[in-house]
N, CA, C and O atoms as a GROMACS GRO file, in nm:
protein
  420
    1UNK      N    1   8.703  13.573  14.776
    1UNK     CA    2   8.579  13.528  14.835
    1UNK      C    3   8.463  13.543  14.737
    1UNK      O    4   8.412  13.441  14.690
    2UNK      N    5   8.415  13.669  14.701
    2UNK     CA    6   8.316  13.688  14.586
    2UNK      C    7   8.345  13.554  14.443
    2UNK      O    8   8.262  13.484  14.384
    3UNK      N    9   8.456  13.559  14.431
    3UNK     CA   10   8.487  13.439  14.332
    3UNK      C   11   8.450  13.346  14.320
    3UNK      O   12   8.398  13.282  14.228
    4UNK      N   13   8.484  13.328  14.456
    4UNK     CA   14   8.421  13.165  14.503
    4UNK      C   15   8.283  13.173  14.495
    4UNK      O   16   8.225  13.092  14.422
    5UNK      N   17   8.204  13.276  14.572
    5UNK     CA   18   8.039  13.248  14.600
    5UNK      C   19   8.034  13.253  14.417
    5UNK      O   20   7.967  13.159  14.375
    6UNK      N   21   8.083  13.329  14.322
    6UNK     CA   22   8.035  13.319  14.197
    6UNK      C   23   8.025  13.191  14.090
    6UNK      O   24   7.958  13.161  13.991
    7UNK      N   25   8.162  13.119  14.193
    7UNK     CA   26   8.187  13.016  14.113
    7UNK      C   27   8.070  12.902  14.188
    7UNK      O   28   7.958  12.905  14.138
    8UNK      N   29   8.082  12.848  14.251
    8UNK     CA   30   7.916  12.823  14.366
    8UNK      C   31   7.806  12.870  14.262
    8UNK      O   32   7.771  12.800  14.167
    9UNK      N   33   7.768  12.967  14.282
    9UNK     CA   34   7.631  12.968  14.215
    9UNK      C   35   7.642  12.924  14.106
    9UNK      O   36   7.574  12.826  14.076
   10UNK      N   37   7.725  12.978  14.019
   10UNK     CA   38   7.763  12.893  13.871
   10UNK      C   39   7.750  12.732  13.870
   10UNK      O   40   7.692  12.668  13.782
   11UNK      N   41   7.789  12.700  13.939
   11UNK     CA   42   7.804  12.556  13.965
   11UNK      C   43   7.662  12.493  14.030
   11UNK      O   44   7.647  12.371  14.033
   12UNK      N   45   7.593  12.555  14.065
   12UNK     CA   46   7.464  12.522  14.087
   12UNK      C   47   7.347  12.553  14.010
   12UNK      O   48   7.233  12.509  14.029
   13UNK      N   49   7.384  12.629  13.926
   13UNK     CA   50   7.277  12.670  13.778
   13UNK      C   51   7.327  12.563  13.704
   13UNK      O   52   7.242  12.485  13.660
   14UNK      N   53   7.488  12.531  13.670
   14UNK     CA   54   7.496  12.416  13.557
   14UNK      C   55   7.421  12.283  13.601
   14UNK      O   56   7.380  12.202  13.517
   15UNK      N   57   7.402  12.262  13.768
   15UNK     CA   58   7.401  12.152  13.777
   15UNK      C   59   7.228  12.125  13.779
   15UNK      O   60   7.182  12.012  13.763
   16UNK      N   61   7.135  12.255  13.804
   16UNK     CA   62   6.982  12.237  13.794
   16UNK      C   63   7.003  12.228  13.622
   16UNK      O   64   6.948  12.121  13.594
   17UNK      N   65   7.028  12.256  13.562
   17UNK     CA   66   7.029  12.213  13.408
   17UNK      C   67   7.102  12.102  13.377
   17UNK      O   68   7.058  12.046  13.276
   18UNK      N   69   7.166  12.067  13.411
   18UNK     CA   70   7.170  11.928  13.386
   18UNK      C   71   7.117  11.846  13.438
   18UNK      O   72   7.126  11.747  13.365
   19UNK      N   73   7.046  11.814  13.557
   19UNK     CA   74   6.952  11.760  13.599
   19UNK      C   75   6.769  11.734  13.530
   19UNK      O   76   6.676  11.654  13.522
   20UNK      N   77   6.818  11.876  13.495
   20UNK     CA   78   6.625  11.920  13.407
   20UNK      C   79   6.665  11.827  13.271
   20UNK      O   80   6.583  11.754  13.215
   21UNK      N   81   6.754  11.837  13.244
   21UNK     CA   82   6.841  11.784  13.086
   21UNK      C   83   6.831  11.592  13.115
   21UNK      O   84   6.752  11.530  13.043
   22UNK      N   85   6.895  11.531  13.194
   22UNK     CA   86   6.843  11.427  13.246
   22UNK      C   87   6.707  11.367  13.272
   22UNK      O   88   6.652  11.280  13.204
   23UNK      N   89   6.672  11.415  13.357
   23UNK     CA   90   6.472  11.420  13.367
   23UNK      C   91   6.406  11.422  13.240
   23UNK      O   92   6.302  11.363  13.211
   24UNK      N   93   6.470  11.485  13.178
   24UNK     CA   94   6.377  11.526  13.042
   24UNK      C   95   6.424  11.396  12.948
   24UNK      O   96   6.338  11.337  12.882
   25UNK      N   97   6.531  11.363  12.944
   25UNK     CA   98   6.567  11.198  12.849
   25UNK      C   99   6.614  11.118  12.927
   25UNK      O  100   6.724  11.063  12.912
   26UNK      N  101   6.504  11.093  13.057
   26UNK     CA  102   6.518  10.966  13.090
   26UNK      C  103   6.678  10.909  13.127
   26UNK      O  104   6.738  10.808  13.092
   27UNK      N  105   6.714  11.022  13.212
   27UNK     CA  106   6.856  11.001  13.249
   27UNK      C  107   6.983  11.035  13.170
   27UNK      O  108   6.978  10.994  13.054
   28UNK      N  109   7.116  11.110  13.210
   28UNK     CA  110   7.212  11.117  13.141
   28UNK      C  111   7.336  11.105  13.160
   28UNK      O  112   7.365  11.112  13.280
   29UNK      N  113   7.452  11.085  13.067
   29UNK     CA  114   7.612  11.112  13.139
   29UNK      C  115   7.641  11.167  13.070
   29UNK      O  116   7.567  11.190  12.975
   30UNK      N  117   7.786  11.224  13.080
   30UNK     CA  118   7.883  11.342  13.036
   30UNK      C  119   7.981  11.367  12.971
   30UNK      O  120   7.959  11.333  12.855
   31UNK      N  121   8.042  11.393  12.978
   31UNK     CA  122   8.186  11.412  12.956
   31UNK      C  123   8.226  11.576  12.943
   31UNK      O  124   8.145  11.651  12.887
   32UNK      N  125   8.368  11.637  13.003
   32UNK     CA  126   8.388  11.744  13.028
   32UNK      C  127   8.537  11.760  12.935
   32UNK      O  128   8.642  11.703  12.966
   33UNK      N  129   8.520  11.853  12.814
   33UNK     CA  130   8.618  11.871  12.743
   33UNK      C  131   8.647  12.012  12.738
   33UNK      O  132   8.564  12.086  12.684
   34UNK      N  133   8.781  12.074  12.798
   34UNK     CA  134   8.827  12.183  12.796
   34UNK      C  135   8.824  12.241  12.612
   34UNK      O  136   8.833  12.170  12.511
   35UNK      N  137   8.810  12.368  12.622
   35UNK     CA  138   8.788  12.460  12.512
   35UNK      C  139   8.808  12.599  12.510
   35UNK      O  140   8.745  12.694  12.463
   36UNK      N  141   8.931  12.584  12.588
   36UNK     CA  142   9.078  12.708  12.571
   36UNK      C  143   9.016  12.770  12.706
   36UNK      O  144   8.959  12.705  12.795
   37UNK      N  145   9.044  12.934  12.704
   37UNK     CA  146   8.980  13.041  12.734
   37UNK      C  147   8.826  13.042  12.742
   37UNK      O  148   8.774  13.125  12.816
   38UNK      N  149   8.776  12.988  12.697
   38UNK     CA  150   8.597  12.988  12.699
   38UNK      C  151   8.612  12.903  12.834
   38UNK      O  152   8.567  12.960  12.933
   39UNK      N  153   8.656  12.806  12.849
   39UNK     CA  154   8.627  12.725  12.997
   39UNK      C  155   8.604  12.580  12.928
   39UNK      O  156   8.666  12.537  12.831
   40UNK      N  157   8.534  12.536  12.976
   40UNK     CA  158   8.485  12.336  12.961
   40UNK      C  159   8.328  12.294  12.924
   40UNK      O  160   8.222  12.305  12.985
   41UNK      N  161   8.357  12.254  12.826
   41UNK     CA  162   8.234  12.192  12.762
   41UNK      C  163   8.137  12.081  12.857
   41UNK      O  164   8.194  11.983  12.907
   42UNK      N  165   8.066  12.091  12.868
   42UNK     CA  166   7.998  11.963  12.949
   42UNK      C  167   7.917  11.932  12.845
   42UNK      O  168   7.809  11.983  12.815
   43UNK      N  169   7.999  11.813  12.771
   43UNK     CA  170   7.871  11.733  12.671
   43UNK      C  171   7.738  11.616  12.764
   43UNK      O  172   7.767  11.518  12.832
   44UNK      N  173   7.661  11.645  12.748
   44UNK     CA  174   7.566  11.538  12.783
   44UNK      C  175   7.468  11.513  12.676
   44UNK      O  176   7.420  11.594  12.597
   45UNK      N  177   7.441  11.349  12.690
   45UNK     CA  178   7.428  11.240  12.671
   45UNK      C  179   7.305  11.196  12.693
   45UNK      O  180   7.314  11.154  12.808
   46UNK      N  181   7.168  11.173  12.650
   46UNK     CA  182   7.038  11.132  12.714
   46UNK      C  183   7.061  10.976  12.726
   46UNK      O  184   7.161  10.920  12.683
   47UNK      N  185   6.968  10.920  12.782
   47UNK     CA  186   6.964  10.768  12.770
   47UNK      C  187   6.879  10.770  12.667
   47UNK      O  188   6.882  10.651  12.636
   48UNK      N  189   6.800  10.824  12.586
   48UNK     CA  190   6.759  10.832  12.516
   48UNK      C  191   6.800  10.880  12.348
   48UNK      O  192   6.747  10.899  12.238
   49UNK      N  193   6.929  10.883  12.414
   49UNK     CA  194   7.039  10.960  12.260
   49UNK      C  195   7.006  11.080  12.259
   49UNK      O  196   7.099  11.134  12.199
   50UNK      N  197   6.938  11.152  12.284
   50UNK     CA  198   6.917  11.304  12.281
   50UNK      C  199   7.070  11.363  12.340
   50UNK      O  200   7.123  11.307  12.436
   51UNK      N  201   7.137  11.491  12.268
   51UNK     CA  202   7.253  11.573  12.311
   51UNK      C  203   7.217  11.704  12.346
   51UNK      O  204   7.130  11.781  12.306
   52UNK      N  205   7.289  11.709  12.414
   52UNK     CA  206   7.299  11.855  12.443
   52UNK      C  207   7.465  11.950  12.507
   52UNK      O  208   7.554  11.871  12.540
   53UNK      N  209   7.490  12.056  12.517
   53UNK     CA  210   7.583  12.058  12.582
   53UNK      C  211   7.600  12.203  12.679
   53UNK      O  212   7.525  12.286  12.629
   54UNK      N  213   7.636  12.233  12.738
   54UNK     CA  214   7.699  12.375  12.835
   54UNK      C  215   7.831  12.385  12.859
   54UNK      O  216   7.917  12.298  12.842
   55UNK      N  217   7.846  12.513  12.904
   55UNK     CA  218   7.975  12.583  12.886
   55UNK      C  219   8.008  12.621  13.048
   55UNK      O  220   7.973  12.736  13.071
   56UNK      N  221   8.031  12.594  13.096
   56UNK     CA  222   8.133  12.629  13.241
   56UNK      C  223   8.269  12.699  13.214
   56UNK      O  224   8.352  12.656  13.134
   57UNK      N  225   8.282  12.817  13.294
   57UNK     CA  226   8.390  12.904  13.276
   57UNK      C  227   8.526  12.833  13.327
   57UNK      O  228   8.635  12.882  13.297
   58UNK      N  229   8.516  12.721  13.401
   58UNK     CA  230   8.626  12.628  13.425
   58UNK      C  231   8.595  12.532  13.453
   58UNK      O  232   8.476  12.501  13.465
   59UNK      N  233   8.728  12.427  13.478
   59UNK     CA  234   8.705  12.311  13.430
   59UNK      C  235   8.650  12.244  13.632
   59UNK      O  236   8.595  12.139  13.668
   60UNK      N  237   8.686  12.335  13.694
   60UNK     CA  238   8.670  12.315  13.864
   60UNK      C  239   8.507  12.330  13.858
   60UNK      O  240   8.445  12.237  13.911
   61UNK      N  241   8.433  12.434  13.802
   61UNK     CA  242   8.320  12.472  13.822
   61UNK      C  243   8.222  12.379  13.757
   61UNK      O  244   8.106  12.369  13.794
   62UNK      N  245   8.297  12.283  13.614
   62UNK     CA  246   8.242  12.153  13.521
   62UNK      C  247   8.220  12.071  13.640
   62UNK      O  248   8.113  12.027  13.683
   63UNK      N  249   8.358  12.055  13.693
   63UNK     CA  250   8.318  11.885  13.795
   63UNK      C  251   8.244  11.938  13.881
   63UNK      O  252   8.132  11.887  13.878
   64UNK      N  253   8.260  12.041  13.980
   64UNK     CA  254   8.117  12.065  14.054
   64UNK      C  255   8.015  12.080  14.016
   64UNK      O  256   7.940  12.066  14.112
   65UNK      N  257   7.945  12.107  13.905
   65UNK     CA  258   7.808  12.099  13.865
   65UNK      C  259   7.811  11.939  13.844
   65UNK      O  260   7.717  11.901  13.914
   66UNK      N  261   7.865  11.834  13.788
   66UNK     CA  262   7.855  11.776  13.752
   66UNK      C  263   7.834  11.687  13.891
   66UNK      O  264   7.734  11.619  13.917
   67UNK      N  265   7.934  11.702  13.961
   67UNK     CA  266   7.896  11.601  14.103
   67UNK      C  267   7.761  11.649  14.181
   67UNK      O  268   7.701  11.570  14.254
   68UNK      N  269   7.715  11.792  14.158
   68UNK     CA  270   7.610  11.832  14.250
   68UNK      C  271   7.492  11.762  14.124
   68UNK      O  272   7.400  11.731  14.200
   69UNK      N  273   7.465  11.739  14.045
   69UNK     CA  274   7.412  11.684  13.967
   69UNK      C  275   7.406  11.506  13.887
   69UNK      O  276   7.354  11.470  13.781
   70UNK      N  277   7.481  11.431  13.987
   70UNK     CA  278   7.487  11.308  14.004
   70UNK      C  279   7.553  11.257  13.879
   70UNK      O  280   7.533  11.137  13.862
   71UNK      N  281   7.631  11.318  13.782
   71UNK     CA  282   7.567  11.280  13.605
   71UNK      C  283   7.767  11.214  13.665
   71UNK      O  284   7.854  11.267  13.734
   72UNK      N  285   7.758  11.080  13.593
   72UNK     CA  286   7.830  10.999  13.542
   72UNK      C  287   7.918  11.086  13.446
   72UNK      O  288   7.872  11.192  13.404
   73UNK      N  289   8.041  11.045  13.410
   73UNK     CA  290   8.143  11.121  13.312
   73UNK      C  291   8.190  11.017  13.268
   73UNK      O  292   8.156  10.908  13.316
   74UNK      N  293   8.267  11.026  13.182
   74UNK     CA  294   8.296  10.960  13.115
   74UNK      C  295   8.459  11.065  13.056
   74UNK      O  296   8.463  11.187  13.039
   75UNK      N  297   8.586  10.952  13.034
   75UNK     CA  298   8.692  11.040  13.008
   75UNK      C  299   8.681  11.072  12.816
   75UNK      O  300   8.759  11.161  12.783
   76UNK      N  301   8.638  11.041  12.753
   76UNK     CA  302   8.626  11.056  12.659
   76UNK      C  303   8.518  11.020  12.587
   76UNK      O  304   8.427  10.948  12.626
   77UNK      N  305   8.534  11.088  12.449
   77UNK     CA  306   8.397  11.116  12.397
   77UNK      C  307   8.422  11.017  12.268
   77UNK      O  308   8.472  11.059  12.164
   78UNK      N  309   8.369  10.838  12.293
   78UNK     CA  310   8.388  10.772  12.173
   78UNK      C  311   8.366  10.633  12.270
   78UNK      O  312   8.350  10.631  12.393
   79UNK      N  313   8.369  10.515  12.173
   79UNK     CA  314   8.325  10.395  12.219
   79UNK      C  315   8.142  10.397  12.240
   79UNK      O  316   8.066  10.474  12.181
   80UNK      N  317   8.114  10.318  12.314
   80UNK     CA  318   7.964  10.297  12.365
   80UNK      C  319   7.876  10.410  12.401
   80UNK      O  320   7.754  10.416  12.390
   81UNK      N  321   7.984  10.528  12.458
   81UNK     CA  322   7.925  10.659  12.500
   81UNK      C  323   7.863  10.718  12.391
   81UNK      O  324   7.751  10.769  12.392
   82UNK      N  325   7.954  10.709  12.279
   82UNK     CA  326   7.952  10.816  12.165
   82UNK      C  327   7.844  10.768  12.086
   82UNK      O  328   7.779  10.838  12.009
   83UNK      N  329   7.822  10.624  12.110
   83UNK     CA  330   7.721  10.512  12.007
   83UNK      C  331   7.569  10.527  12.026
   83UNK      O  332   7.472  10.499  11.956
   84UNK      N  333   7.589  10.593  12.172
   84UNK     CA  334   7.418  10.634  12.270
   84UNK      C  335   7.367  10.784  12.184
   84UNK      O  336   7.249  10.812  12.205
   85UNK      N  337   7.419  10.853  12.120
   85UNK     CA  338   7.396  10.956  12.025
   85UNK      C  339   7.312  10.928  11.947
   85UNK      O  340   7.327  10.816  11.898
   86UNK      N  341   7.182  11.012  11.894
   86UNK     CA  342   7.080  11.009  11.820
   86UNK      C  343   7.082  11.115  11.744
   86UNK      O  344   7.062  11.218  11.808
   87UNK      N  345   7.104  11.133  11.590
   87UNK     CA  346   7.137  11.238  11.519
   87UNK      C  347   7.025  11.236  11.421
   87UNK      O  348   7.006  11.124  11.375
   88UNK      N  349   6.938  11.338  11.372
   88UNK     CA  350   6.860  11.375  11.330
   88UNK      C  351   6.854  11.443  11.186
   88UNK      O  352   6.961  11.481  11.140
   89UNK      N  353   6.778  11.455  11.138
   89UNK     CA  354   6.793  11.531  10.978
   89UNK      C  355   6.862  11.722  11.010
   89UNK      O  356   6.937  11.776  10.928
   90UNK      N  357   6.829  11.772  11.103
   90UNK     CA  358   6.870  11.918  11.137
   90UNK      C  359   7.056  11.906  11.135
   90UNK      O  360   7.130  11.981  11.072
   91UNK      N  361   7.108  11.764  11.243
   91UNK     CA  362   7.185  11.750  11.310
   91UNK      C  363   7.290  11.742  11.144
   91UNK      O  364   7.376  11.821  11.106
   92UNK      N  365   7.236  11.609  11.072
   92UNK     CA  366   7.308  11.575  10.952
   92UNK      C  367   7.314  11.714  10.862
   92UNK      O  368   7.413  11.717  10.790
   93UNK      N  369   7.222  11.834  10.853
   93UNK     CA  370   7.252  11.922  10.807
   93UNK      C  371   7.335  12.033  10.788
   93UNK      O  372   7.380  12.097  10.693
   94UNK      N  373   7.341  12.036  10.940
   94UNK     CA  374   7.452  12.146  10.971
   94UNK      C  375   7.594  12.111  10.969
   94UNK      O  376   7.689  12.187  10.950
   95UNK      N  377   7.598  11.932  11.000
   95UNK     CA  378   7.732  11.877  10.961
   95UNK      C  379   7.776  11.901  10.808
   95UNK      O  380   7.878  11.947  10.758
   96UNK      N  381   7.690  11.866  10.771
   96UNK     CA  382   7.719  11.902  10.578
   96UNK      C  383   7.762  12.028  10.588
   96UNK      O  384   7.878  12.058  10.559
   97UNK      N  385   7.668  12.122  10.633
   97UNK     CA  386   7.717  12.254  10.567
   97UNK      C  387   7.867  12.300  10.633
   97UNK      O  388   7.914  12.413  10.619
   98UNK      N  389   7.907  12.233  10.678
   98UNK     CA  390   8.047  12.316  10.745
   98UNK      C  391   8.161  12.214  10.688
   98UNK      O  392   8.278  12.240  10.719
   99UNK      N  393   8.137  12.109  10.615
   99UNK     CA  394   8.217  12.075  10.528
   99UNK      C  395   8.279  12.155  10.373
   99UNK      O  396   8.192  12.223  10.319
  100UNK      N  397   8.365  12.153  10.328
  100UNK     CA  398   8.396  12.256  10.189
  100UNK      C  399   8.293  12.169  10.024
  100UNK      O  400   8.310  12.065   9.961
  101UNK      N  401   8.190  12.286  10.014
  101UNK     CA  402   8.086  12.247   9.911
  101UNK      C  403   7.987  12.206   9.984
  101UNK      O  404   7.884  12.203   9.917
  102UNK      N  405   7.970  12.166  10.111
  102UNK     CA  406   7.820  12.075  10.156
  102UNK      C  407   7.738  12.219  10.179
  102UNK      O  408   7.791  12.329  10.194
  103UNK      N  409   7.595  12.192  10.178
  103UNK     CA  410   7.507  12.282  10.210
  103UNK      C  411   7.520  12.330  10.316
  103UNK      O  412   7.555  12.268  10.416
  104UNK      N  413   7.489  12.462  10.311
  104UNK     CA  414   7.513  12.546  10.396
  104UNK      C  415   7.395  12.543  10.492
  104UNK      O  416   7.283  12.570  10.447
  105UNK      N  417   7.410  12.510  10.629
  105UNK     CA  418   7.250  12.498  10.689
  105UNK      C  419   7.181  12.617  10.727
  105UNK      O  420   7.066  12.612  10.770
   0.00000   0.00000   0.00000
């Protein structure tokens, strides 16, 4: 029982942040990619290309924030979804640096 009310509230903090996350770029969608033991990624998506992402301790507690939060999903992360991405000079930086020789950001 406690589980549940924990997993509930959890699921209602991811989903006021993703909502505030939406509002703030003019709308967004998702996609929910498991990541072991840590739980499920919730990538979102601005309409505005802006990213962001959160961490849900499971992948049950992802789709409930996500349905209490209206946000569209998407099964994968590529095609038209992936194309709505807006990457920035910070963004291109830190990609370099985690390549072998690129700057370290």
């Amino acid at each position: 029982m406690a589980d549940t009310k924990h997993a509930d509230r959890k699921a209602a903090k991811l989903a006021r942040e993703i909502t505030a996350f939406a509002k703030a770029h003019g709308g967004a969608e998702g996609q929910l990619a498991y990541i072991g033991q840590m739980g499920t990624r919730i990538v979102l998506v601005g309409d505005d290309g802006a990213w962001g992402d959160l961490v849900a301790p499971t992948h049950a507690v992802a789709t409930e924030a996500a349905e209490k939060a209206g946000l569209t999903l998407h099964d994968s992360f590529d095609g038209e979804f992936a194309a709505k991405v807006r990457t920035g000079p910070y963004e291109w930086s830190r990609m370099a640096g985690i390549q072998v020789g690129g700057r370290a950001g």
